[in-house]
C-alpha positions in Angstrom: -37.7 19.7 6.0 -36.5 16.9 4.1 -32.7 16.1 3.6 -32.0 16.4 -0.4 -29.8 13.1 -1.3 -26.8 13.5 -2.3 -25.9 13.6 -6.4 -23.6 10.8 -7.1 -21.3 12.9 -8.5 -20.3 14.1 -5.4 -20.1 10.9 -3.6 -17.6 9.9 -6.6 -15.8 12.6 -5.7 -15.8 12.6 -2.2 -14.8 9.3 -2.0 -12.2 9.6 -4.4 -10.6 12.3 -3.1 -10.6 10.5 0.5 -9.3 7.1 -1.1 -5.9 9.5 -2.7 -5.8 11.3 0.7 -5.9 7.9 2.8 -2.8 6.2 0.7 -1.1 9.5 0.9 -1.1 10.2 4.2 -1.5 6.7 5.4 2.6 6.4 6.0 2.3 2.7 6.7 1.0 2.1 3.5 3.3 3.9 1.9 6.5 2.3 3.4 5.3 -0.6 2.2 4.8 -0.2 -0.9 8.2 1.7 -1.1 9.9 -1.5 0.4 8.4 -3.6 -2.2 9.3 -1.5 -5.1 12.4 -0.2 -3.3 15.1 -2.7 -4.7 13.3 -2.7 -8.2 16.0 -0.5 -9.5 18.7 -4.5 -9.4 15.7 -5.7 -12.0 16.1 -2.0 -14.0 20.2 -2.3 -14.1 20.3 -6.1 -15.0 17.6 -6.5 -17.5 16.3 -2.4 -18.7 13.9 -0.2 -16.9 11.1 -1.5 -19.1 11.8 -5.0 -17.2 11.8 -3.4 -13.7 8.6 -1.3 -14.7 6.7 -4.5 -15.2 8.3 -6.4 -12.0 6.8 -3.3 -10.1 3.3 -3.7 -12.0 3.2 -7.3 -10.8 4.1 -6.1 -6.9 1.3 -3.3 -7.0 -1.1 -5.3 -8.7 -1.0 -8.3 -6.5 -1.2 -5.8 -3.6 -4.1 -4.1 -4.9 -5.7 -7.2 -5.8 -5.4 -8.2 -2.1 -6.5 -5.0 -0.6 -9.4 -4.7 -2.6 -10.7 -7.7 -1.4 -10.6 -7.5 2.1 -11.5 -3.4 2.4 -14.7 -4.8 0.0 -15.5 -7.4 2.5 -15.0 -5.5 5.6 -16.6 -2.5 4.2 -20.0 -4.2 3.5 -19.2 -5.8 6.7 -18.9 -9.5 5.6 -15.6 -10.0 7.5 -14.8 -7.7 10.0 -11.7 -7.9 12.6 -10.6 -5.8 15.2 -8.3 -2.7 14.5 -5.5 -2.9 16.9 -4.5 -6.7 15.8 -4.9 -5.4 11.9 -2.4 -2.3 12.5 0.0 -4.6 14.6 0.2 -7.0 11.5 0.6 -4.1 9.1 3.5 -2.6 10.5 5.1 -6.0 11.2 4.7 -6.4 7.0 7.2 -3.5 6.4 9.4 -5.0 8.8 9.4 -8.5 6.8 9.7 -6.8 3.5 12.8 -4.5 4.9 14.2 -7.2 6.5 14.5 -9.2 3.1 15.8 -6.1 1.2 18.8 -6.2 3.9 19.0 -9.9 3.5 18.9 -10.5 0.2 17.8 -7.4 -2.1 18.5 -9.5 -5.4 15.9 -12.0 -5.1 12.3 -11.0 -5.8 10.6 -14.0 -6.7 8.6 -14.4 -3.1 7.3 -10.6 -3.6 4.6 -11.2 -5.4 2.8 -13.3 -2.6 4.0 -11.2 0.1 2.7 -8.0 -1.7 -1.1 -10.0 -2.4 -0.8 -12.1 1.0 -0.4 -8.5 3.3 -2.2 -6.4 1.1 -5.5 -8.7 2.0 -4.1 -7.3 5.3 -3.7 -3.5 4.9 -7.6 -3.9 3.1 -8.8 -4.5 6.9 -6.6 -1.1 7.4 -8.1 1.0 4.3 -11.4 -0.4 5.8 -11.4 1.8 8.8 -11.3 4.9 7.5 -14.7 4.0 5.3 -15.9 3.3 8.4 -15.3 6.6 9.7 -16.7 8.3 7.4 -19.4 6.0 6.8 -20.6 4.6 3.6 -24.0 6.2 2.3 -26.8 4.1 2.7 -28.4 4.0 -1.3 -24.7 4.7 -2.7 -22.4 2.4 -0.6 -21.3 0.4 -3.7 -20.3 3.7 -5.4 -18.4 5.2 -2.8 -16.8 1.8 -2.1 -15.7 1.8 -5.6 -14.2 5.4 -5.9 -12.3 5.1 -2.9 -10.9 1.8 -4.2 -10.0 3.7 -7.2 -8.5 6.4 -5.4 -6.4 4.6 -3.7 -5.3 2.5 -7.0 -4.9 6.5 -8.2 -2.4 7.1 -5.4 -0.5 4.1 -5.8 0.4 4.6 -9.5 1.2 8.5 -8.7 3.9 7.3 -6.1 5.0 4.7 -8.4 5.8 7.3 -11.2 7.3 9.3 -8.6 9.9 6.9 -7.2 10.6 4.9 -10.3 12.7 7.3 -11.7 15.3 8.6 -8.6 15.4 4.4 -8.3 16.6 3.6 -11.6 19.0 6.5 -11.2 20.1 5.2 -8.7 20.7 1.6 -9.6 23.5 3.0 -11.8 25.4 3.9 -9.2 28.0 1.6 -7.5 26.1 2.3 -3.6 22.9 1.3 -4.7 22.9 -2.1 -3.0 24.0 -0.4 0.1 21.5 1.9 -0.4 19.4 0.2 -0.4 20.5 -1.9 2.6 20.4 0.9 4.4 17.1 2.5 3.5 15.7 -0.9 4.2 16.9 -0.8 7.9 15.6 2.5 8.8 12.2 1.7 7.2 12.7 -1.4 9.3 13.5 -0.2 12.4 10.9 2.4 12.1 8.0 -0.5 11.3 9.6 -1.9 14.6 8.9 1.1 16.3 5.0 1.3 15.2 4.7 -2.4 16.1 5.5 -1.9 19.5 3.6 1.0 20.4 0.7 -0.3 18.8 1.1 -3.5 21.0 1.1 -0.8 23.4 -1.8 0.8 22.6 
């Protein structure tokens, strides 16, 4: 018997629902996008949360703009690079962002890059999971496109989470040790992943 093709609707779906799960349970994506918006909050008690709110849009859109790239290109397989080298370099970009939250949690201008410059990085590691699952042959560019989005979906969600308990928290008189000291376990733990996945 022939194999009915499946309705687009529920590619969409599928593949939005796998993009939200991927970002969600993808911890290494998620540390990093917590250490970039992490020190937000000195932005939101200097200069109004409205201020910090847009700081954060600029670090999650340059990152998305990055990822989104490279997971298009690797997905359609017009760049395509090995996964161990990938996770290595992912880890080791929470590590970089931590370490300058500990070394200077103030300053913010350089985010922007790092945010668009490793997110081209963590594309490669949204990439793999496509491949897992494996685009559909006469709807790749759809499911490409909703998992994209459902990533972009999970982002904002964490975002609106966090935002808050951080500009709480940048009222009070700890926050930049706080935040120091977030940064270090987030750091150490990045460590951690980059060794055993040298190891691996």
């Amino acid at each position: 018997l022939p194999i009915e093709p499946v309705s687009a609707m529920t590619v969409a779906g599928t593949f939005l629902w796998e993009g939200v799960l991927h970002f969600a349970l993808g911890f290494d994506h998620v540390l990093f996008l917590l250490s970039l918006v992490l020190a937000a909050g000195f932005v939101s008690r200097k200069e109004g949360v409205k201020r910090a709110l847009r700081d954060v849009a600029i670090l999650v859109t340059a990152f998305t703009l990055g990822h989104s790239v490279t997971l298009i290109a690797a997905a359609l397989q017009y760049v395509v690079l090995p996964s161990q080298p990938v996770e290595i370099v992912i880890a080791a970009s929470i590590a970089v962002v931590a370490v300058m939250n500990i070394v200077r949690p103030e300053q913010r201008g350089a985010l922007p890059w790092l945010a668009g410059g490793f997110g081209l990085i963590h594309g490669f590691g949204f990439s793999s999971v496509l491949a897992e699952l494996g685009l559909p042959a006469e709807q790749n560019v759809l499911a490409l496109v909703c998992f994209n989005v459902g990533i972009e979906l999970a982002q904002l969600a964490f975002v609106a989470i966090v935002m808050g308990p951080i500009a709480w928290a940048a009222k009070q008189s700890g926050y930049k040790r706080f935040v120091q000291v977030a940064s270090a376990l987030i750091g150490l733990l990045a460590l951690f992943w980059v060794v055993e996945r040298v190891m691996g």
